[in-house]
PQR file with spaces between the fields and no chain letter, atoms N, CA, C, O and H, PARSE charges and radii, in Angstrom:
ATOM       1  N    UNK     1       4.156   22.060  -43.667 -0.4000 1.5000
ATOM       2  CA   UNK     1       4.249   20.615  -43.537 -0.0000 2.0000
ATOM       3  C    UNK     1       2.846   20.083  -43.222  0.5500 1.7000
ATOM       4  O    UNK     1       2.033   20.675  -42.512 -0.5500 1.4000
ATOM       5  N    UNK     2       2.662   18.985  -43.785 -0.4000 1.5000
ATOM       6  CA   UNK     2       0.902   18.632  -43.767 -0.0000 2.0000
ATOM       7  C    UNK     2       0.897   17.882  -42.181  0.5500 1.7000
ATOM       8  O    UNK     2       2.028   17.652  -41.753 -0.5500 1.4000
ATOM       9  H    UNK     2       3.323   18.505  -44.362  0.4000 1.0000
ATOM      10  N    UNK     3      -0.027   17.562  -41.457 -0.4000 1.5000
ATOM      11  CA   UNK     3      -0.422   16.630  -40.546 -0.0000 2.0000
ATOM      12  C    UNK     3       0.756   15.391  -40.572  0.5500 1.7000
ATOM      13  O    UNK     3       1.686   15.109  -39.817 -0.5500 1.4000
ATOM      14  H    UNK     3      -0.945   17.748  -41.804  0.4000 1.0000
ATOM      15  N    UNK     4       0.114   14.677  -42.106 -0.4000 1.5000
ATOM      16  CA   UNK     4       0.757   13.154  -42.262 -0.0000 2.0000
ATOM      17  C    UNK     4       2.752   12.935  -41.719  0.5500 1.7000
ATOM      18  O    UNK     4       3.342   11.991  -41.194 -0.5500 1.4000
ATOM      19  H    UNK     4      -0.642   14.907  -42.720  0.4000 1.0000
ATOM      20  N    UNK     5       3.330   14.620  -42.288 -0.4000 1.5000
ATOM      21  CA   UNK     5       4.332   14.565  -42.414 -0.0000 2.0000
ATOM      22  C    UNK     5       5.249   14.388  -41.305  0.5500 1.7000
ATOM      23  O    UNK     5       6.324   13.794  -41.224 -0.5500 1.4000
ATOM      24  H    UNK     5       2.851   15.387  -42.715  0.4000 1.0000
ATOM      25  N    UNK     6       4.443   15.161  -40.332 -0.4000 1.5000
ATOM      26  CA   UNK     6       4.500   15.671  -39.288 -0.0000 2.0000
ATOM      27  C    UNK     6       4.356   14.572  -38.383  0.5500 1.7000
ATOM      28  O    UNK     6       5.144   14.391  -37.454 -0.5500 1.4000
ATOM      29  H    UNK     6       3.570   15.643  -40.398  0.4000 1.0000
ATOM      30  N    UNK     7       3.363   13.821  -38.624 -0.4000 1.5000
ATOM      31  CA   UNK     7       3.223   12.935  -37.341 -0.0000 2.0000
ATOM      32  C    UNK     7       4.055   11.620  -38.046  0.5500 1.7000
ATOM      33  O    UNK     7       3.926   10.604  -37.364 -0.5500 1.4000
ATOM      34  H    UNK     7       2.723   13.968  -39.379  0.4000 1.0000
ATOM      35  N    UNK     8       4.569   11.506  -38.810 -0.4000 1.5000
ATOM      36  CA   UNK     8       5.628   10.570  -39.314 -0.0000 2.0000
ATOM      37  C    UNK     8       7.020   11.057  -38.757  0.5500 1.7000
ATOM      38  O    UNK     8       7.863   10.258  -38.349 -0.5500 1.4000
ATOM      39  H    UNK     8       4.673   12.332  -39.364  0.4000 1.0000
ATOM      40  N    UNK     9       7.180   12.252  -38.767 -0.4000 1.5000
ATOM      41  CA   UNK     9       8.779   13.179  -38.367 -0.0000 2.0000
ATOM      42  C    UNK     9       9.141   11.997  -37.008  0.5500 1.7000
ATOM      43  O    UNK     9      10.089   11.246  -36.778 -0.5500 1.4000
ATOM      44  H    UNK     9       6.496   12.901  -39.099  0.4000 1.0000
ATOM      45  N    UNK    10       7.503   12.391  -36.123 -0.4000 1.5000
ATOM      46  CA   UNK    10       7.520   12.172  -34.612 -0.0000 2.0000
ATOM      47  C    UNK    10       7.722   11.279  -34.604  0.5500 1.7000
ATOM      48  O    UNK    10       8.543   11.040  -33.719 -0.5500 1.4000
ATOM      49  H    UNK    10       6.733   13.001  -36.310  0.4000 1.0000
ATOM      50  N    UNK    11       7.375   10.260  -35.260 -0.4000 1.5000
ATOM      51  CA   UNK    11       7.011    8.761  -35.147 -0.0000 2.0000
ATOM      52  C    UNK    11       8.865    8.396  -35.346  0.5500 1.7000
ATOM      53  O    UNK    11       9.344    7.653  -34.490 -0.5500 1.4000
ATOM      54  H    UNK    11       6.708   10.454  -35.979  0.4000 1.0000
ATOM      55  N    UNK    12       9.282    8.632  -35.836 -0.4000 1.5000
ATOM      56  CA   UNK    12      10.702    8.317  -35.922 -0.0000 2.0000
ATOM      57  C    UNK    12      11.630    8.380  -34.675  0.5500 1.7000
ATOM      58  O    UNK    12      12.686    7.748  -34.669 -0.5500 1.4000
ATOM      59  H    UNK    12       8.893    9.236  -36.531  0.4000 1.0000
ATOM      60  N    UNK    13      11.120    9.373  -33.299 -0.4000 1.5000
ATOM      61  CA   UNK    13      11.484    9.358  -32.497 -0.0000 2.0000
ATOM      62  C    UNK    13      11.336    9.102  -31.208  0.5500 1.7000
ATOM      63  O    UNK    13      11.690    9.612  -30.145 -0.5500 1.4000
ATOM      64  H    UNK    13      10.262    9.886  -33.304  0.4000 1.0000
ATOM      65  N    UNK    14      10.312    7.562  -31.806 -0.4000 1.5000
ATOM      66  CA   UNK    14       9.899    7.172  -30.845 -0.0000 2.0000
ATOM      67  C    UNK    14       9.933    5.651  -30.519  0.5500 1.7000
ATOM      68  O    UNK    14       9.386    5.119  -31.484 -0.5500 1.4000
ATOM      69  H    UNK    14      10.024    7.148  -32.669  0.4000 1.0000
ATOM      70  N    UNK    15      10.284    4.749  -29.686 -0.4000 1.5000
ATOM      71  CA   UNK    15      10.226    3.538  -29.002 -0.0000 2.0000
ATOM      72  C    UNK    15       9.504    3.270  -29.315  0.5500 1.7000
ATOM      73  O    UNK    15       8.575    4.035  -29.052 -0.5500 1.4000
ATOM      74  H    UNK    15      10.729    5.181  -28.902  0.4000 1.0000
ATOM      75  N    UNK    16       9.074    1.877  -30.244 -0.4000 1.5000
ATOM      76  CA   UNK    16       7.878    1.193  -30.552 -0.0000 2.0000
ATOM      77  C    UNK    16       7.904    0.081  -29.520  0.5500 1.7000
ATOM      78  O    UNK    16       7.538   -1.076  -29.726 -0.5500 1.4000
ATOM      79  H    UNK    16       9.829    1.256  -30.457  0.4000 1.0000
ATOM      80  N    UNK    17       8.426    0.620  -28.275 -0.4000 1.5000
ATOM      81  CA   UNK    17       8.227   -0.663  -27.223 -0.0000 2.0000
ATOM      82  C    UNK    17       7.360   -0.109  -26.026  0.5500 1.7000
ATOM      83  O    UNK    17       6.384   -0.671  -25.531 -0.5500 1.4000
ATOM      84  H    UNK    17       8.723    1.560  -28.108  0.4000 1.0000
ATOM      85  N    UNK    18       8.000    1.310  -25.595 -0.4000 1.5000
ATOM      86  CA   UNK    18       7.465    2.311  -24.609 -0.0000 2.0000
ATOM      87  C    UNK    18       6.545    3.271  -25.275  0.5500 1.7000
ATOM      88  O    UNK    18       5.528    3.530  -24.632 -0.5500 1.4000
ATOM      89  H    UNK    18       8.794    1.767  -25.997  0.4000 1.0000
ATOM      90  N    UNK    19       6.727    4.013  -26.744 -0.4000 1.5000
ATOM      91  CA   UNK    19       5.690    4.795  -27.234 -0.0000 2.0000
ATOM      92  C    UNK    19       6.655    6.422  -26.969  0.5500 1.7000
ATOM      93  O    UNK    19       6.447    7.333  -27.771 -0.5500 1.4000
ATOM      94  H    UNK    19       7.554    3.803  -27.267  0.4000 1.0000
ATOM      95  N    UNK    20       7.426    6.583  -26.085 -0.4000 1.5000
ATOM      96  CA   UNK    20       8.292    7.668  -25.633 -0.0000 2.0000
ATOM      97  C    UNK    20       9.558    7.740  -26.773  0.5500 1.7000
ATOM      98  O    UNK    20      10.180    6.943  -27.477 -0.5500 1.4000
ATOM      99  H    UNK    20       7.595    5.843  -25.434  0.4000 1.0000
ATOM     100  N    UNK    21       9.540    9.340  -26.479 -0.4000 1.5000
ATOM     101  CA   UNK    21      10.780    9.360  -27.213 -0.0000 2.0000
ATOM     102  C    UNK    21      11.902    8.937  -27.019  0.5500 1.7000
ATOM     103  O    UNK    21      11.770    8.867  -25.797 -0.5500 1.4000
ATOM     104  H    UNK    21       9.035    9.987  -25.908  0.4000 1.0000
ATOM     105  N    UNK    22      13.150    8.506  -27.225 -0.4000 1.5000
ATOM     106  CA   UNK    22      14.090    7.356  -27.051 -0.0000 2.0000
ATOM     107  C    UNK    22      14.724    8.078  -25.692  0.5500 1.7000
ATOM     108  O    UNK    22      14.549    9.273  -25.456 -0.5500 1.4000
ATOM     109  H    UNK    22      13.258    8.563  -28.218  0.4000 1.0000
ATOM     110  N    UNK    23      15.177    7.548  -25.180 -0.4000 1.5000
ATOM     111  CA   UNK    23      16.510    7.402  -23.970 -0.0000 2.0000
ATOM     112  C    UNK    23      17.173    6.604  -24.206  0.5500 1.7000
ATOM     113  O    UNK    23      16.813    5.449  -24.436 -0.5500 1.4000
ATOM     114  H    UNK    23      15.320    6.577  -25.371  0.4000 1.0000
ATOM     115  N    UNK    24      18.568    7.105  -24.210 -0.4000 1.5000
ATOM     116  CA   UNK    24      20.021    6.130  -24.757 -0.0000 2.0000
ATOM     117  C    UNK    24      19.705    5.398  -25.643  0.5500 1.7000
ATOM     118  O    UNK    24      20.130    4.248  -25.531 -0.5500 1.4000
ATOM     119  H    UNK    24      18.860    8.043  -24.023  0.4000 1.0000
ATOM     120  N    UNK    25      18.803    5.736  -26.944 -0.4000 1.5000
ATOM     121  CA   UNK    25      19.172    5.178  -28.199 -0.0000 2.0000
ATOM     122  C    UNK    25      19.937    3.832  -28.729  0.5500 1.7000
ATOM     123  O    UNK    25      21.157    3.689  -28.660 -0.5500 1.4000
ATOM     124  H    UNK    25      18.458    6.670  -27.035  0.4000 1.0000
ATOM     125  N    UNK    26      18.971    2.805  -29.304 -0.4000 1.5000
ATOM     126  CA   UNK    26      20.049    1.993  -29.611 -0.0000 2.0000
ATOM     127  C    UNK    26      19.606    1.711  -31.025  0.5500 1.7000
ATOM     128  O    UNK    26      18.625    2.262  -31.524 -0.5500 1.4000
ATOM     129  H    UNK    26      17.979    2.921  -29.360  0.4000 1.0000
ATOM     130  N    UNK    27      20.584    0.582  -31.835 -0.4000 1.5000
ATOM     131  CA   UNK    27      19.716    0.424  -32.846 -0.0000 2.0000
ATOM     132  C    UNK    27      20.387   -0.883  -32.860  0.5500 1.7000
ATOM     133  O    UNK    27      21.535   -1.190  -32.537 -0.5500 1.4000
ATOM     134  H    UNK    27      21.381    0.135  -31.430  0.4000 1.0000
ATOM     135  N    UNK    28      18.947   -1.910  -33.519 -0.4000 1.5000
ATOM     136  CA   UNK    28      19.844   -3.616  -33.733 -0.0000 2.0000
ATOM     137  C    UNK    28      20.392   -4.014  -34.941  0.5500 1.7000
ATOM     138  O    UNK    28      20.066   -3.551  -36.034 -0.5500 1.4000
ATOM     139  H    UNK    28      18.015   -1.661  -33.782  0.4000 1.0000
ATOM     140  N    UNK    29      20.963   -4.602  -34.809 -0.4000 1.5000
ATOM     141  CA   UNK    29      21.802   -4.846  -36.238 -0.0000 2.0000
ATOM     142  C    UNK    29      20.522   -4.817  -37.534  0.5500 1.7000
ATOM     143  O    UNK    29      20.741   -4.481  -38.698 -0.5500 1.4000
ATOM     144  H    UNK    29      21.228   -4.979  -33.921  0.4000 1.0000
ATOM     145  N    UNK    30      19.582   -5.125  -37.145 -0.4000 1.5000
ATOM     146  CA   UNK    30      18.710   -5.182  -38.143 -0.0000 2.0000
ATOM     147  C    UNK    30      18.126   -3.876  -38.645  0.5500 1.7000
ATOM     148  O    UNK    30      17.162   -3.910  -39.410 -0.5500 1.4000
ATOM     149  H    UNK    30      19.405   -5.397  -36.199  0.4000 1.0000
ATOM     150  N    UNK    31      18.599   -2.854  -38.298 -0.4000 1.5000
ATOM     151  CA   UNK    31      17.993   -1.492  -38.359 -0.0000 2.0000
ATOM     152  C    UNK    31      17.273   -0.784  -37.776  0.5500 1.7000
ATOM     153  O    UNK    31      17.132    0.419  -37.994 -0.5500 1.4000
ATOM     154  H    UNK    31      19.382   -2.827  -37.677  0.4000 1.0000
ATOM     155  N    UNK    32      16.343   -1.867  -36.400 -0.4000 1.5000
ATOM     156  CA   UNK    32      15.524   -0.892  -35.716 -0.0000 2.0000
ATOM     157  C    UNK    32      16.179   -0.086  -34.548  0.5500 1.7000
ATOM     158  O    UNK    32      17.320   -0.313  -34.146 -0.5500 1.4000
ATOM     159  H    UNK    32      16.458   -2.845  -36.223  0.4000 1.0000
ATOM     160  N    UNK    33      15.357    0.870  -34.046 -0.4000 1.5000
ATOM     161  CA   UNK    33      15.592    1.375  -32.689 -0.0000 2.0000
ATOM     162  C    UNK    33      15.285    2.039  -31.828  0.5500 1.7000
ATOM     163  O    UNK    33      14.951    3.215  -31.974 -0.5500 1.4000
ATOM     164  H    UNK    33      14.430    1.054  -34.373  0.4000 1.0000
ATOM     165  N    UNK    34      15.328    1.453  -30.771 -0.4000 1.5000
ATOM     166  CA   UNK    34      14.866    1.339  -29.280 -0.0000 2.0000
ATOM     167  C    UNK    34      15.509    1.853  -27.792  0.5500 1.7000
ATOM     168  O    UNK    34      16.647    1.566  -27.423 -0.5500 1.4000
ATOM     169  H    UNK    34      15.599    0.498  -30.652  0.4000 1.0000
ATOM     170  N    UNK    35      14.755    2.492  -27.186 -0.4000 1.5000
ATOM     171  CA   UNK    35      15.752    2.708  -25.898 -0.0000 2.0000
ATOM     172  C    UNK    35      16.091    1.252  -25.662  0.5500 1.7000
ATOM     173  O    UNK    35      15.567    0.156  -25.863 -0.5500 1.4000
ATOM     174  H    UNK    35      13.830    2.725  -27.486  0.4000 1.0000
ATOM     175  N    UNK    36      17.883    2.038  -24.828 -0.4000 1.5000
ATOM     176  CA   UNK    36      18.552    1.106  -24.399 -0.0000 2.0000
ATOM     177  C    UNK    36      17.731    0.508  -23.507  0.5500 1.7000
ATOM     178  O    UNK    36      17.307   -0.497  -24.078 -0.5500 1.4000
ATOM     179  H    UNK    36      18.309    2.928  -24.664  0.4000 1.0000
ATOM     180  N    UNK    37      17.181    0.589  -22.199 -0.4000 1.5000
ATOM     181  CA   UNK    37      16.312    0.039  -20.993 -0.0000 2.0000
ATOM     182  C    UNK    37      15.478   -0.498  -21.536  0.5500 1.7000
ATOM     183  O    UNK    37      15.204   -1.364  -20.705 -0.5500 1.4000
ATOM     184  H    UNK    37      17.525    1.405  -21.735  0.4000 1.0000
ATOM     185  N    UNK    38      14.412   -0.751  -22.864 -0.4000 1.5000
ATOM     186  CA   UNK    38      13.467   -1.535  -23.061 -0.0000 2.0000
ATOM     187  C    UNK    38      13.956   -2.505  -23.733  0.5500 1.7000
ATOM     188  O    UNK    38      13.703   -3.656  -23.376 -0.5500 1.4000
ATOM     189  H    UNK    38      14.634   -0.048  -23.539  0.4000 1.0000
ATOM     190  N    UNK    39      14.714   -2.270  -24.784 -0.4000 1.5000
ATOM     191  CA   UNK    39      15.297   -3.376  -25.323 -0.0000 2.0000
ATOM     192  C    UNK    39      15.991   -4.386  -24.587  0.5500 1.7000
ATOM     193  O    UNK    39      16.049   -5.546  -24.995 -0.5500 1.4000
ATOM     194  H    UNK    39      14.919   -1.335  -25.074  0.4000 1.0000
ATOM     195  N    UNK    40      16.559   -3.977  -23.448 -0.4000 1.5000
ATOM     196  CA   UNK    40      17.064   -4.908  -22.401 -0.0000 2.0000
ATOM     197  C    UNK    40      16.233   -5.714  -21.711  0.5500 1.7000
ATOM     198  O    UNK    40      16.076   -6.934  -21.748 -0.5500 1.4000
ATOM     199  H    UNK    40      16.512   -3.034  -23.117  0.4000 1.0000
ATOM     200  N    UNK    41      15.757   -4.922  -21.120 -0.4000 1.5000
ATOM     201  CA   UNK    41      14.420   -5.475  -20.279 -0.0000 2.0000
ATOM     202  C    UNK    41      13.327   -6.464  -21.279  0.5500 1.7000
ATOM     203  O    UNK    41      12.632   -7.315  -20.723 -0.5500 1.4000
ATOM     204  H    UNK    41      15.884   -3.930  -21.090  0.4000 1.0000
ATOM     205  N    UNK    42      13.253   -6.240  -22.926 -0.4000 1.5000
ATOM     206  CA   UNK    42      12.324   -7.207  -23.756 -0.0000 2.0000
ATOM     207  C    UNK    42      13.320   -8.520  -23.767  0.5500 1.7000
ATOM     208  O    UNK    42      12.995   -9.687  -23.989 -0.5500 1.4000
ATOM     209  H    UNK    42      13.817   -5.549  -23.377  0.4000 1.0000
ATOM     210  N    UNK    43      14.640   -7.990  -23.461 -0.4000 1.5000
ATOM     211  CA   UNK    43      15.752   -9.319  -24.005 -0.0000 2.0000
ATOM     212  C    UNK    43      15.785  -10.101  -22.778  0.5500 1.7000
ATOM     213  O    UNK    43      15.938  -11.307  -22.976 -0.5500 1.4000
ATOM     214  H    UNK    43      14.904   -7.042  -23.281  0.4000 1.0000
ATOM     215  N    UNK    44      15.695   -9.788  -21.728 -0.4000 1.5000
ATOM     216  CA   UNK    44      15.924  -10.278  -20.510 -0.0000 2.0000
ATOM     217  C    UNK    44      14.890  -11.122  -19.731  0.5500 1.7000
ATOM     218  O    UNK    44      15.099  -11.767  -18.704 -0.5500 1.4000
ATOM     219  H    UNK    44      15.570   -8.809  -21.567  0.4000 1.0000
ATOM     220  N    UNK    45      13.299  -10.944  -20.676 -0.4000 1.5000
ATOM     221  CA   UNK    45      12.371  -11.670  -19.892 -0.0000 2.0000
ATOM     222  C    UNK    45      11.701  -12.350  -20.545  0.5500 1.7000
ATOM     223  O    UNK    45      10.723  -12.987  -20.154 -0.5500 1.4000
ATOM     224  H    UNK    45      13.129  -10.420  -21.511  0.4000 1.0000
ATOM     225  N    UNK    46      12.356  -12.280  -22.156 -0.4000 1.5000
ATOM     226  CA   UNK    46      11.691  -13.054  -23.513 -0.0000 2.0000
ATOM     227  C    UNK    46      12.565  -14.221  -24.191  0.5500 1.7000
ATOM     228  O    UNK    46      12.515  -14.543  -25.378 -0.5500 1.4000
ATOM     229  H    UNK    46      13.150  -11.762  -22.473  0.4000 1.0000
ATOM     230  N    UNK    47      13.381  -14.792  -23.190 -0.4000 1.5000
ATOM     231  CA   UNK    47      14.271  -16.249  -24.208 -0.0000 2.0000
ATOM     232  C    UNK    47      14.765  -15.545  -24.794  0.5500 1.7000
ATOM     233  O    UNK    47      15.060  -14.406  -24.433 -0.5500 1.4000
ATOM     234  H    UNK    47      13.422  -14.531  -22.226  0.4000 1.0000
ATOM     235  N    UNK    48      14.977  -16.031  -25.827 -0.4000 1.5000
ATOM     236  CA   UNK    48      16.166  -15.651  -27.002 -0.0000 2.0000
ATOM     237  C    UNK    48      15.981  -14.388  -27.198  0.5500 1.7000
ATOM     238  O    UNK    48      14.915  -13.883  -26.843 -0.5500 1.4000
ATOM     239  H    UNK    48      14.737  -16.957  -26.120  0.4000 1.0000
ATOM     240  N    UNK    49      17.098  -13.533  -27.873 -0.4000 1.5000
ATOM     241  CA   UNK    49      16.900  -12.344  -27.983 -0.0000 2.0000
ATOM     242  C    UNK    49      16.175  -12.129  -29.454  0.5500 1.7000
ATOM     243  O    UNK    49      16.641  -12.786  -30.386 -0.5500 1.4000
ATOM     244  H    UNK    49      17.964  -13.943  -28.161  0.4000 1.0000
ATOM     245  N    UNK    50      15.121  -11.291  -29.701 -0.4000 1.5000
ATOM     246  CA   UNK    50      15.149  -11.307  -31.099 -0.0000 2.0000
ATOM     247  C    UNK    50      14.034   -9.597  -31.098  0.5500 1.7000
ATOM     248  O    UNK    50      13.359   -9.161  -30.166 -0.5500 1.4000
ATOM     249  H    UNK    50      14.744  -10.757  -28.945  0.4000 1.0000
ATOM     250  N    UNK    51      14.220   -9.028  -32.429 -0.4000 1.5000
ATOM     251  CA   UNK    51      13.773   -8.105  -32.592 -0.0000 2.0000
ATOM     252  C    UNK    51      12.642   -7.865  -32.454  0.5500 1.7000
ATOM     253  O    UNK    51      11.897   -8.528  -33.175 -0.5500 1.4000
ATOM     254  H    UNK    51      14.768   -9.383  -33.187  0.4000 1.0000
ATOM     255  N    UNK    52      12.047   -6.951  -31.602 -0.4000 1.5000
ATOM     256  CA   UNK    52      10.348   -6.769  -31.613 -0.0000 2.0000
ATOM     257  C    UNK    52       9.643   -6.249  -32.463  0.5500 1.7000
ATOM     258  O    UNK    52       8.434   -6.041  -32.361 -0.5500 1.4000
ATOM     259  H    UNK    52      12.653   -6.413  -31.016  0.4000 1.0000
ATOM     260  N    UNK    53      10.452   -5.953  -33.523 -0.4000 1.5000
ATOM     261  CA   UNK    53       9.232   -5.801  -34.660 -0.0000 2.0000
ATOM     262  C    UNK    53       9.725   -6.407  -35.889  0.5500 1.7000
ATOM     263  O    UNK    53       8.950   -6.413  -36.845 -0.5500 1.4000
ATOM     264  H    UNK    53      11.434   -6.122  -33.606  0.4000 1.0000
ATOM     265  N    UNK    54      10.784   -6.874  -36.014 -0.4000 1.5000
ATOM     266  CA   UNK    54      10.638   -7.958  -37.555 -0.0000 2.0000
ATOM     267  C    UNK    54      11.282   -9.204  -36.710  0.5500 1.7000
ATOM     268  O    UNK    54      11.422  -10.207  -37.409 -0.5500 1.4000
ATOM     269  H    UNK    54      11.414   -6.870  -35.237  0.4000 1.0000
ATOM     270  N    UNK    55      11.521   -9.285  -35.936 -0.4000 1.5000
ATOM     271  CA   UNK    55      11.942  -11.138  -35.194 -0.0000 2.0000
ATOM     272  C    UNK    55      12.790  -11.723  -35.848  0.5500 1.7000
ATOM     273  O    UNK    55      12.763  -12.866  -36.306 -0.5500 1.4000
ATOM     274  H    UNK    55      11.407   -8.470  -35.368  0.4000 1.0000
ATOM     275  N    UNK    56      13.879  -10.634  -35.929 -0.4000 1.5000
ATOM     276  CA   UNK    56      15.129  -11.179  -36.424 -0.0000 2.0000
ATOM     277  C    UNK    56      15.461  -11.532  -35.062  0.5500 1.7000
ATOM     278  O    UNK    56      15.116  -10.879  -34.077 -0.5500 1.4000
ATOM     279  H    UNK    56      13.901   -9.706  -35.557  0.4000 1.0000
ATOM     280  N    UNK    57      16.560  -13.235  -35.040 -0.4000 1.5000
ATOM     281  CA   UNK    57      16.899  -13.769  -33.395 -0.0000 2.0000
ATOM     282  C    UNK    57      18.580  -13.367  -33.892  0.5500 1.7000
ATOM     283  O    UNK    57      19.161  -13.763  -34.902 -0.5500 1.4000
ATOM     284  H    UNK    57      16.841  -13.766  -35.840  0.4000 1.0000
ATOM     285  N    UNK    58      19.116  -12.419  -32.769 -0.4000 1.5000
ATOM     286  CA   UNK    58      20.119  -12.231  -32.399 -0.0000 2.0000
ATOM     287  C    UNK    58      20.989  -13.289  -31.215  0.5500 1.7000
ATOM     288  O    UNK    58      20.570  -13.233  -30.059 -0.5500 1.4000
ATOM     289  H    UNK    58      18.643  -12.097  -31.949  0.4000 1.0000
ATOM     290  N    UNK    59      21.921  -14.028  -31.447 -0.4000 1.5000
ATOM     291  CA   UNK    59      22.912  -14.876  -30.981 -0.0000 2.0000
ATOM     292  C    UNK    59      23.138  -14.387  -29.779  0.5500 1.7000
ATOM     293  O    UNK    59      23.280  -15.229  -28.892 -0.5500 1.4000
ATOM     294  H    UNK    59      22.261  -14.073  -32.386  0.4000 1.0000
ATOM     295  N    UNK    60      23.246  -12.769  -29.354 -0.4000 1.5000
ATOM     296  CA   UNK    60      23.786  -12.216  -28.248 -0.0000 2.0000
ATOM     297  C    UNK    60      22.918  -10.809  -28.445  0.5500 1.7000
ATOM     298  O    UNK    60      22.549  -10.218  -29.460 -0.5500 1.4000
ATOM     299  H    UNK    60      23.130  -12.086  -30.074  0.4000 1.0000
ATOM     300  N    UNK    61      22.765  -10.550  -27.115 -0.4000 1.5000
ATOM     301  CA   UNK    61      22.217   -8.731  -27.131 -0.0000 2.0000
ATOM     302  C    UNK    61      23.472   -8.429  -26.855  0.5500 1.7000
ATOM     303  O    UNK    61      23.594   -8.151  -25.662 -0.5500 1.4000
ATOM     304  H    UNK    61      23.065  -11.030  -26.291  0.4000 1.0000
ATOM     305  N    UNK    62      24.716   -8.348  -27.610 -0.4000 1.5000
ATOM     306  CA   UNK    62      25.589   -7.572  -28.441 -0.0000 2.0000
ATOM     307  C    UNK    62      25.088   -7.167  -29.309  0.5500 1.7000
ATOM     308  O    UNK    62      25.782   -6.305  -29.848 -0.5500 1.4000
ATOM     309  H    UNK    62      24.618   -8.574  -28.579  0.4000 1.0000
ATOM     310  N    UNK    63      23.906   -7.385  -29.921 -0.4000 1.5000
ATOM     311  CA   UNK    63      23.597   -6.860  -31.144 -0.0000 2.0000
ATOM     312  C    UNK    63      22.919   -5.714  -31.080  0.5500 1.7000
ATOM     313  O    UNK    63      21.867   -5.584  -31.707 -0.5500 1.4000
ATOM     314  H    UNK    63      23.342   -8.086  -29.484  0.4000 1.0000
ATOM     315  N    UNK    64      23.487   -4.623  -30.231 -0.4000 1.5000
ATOM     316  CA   UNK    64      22.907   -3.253  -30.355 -0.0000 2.0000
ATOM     317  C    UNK    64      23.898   -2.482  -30.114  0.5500 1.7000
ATOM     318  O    UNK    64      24.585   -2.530  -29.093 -0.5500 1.4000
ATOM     319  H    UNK    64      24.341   -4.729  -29.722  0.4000 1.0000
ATOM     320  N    UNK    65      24.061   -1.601  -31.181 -0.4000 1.5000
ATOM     321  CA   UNK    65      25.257   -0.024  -31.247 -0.0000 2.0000
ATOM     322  C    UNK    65      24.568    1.413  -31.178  0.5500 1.7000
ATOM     323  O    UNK    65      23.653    1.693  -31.953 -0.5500 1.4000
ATOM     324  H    UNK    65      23.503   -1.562  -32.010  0.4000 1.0000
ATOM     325  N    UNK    66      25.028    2.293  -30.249 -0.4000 1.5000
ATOM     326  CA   UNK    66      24.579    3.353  -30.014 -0.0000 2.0000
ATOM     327  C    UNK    66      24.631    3.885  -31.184  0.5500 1.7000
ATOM     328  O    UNK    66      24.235    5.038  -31.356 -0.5500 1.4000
ATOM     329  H    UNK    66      25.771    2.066  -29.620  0.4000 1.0000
């Protein structure tokens, strides 16, 4: 497996909020995903809820399924 492949594998298992690999997993309706605790904590101190990396605005943080 080359470098590129490899550090893409990783990259998949990781929080683009914390940088860590996930704890309690979530994902938003929009496809991304994030530990449960950051995504909360981004929803809880940022107004409306909306996705941190494409800013889709979710109505409710219901919008995350394990």
């Amino acid at each position: 497996m080359s470098f590129t492949s490899e550090r893409s594998s990783e990259e998949t298992f990781l929080c683009s909020i914390c940088l860590e690999v996930f704890s309690e997993p979530v994902t938003t309706s929009c496809g991304h995903n994030f530990c449960r605790r950051c995504i909360s904590h981004v929803w809880d101190t940022h107004g409306p809820c909306t996705c941190p990396l494409c800013k889709k605005v979710f109505h409710s943080s219901k919008s995350t399924h394990s």
